[in-house]
C-alpha positions in Angstrom: -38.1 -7.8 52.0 -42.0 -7.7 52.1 -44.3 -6.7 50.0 -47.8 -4.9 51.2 -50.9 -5.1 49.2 -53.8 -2.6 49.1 -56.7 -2.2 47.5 -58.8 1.1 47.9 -61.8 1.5 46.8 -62.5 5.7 45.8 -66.2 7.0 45.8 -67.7 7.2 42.4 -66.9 11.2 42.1 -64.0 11.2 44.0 -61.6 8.8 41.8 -58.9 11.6 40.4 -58.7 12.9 44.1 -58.0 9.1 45.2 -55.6 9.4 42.6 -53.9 12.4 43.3 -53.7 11.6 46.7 -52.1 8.1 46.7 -49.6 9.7 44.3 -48.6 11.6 46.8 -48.1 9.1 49.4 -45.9 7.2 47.2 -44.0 10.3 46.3 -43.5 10.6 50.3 -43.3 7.0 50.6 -40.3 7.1 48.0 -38.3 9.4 50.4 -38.6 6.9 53.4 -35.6 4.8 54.8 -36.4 1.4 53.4 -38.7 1.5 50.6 -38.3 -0.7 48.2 -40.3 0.4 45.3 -44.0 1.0 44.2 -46.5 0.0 41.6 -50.0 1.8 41.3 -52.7 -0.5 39.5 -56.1 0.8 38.3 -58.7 -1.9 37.7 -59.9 -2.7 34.3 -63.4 -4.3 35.6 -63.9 -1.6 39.2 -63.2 1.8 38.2 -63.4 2.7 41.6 -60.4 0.3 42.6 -56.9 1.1 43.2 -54.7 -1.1 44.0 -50.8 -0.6 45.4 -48.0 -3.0 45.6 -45.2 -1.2 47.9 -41.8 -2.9 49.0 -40.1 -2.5 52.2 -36.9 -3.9 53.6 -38.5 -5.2 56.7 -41.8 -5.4 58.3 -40.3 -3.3 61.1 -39.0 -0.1 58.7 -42.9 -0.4 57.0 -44.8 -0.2 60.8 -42.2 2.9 61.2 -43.7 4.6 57.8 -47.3 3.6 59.2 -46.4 5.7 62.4 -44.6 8.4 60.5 -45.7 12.4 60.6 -44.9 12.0 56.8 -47.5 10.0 56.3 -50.3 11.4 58.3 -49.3 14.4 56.0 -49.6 12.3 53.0 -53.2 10.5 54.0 -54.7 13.4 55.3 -58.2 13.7 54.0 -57.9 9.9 53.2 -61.4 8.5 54.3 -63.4 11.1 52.8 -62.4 9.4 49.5 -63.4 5.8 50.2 -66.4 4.2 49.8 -65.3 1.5 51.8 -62.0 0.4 54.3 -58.9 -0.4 52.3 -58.0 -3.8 52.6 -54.3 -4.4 53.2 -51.9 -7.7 53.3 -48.1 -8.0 53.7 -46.6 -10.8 52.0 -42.8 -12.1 51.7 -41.1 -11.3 48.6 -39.4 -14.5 47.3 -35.9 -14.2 45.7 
């Protein structure tokens, strides 16, 4: 199982959209062979950061999301809402 790591960083008047929109890729996310599960963090020191822990079965099944229809549906609009490049890692979940 692996574990991917992103942090997004919303333009100042464009947080709730961010919001709304990464809901929605989770919610589409959710529906996709493999996933794991999905936590949404909001930092306490950046309003402006949102951060999402996602787990997949494999590396393989989460390059298959990446390339999905479903989620060019789910980010479309995407960079109009960051201030900067989301920064992404993938990580091996222990146990």
């Amino acid at each position: 199982m692996i574990g991917v790591l992103t942090h997004h960083w919303a333009k100042a008047d464009k947080i709730e959209e961010a919001r709304k929109l990464l809901d929605g890729n989770g919610l589409a996310q959710s529906k996709a062979p493999g996933f794991g599960a999905r936590e949404t963090l909001y930092s306490l020191s950046e309003p402006t950061k949102i951060t999402t822990l996602v787990t997949w079965d494999s590396n393989e099944i989460y390059e298959a999301w990446r390339a999905s229809p479903e989620r060019a549906i789910a980010m479309a609009g995407a960079d109009e809402l960051w201030s900067q490049p989301p920064e992404s890692e993938r990580f091996e979940v222990a146990g």
